[in-house]
N, C-alpha and C positions, 0 to 999 in steps of 0.2 A: 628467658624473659617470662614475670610470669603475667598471669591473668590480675585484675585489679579487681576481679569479685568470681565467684565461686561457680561450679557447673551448675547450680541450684537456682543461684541470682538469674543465668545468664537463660537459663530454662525460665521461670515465673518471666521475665522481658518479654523474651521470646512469644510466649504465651499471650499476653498484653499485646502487641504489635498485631500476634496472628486476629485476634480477637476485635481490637479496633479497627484491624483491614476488611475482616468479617462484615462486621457494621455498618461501615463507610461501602460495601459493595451492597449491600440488603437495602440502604435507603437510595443506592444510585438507582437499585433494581425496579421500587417500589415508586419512582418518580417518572422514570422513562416506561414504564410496564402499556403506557397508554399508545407512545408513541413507536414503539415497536413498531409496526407494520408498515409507518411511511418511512422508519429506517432503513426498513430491506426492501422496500420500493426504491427509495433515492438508491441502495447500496446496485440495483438491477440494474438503474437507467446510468449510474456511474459505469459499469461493467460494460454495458454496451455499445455508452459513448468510449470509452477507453480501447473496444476493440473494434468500434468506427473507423477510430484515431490511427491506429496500429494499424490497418489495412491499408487506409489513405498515404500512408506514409510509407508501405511494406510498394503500393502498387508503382508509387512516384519514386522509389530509388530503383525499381526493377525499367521500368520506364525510359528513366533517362540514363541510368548504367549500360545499356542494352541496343540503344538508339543507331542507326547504321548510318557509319560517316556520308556526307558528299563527298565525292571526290570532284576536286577544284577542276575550269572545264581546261584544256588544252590551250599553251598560249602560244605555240609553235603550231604552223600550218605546215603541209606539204606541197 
């Protein structure tokens, strides 16, 4: 099967994509560049609630996994 254009075409594309992604990341950079810091604040308090969460959840299946039966009382006397 062959190709429908040339290593040359498919390089110059290539080039263009890399080039337009380039771009497209340099003005993402230049818009968010401000709000950075409450990024990695939210991205802290995410982290912390997430392993709030995990523990909460780590202590409540150790908890009731773990729990020591009653034993039901005697229904026979002597």
């Amino acid at each position: 099967m062959e190709l429908p254009f040339s290593g040359a075409v498919a390089l110059i594309i290539a080039g263009i994509l890399f080039l337009g992604t380039a771009l497209f990341a340099y003005l993402i950079f230049r818009m968010l560049r401000r709000s950075v810091k409450m990024a990695f604040r939210l991205a802290l308090v995410t982290g912390f609630l997430l392993i709030a969460t995990v523990g909460t959840f780590s202590l409540w299946w150790f908890a009731t996994a773990d729990s020591p039966k009653i034993k039901p009382k005697a229904t026979r006397t002597r």
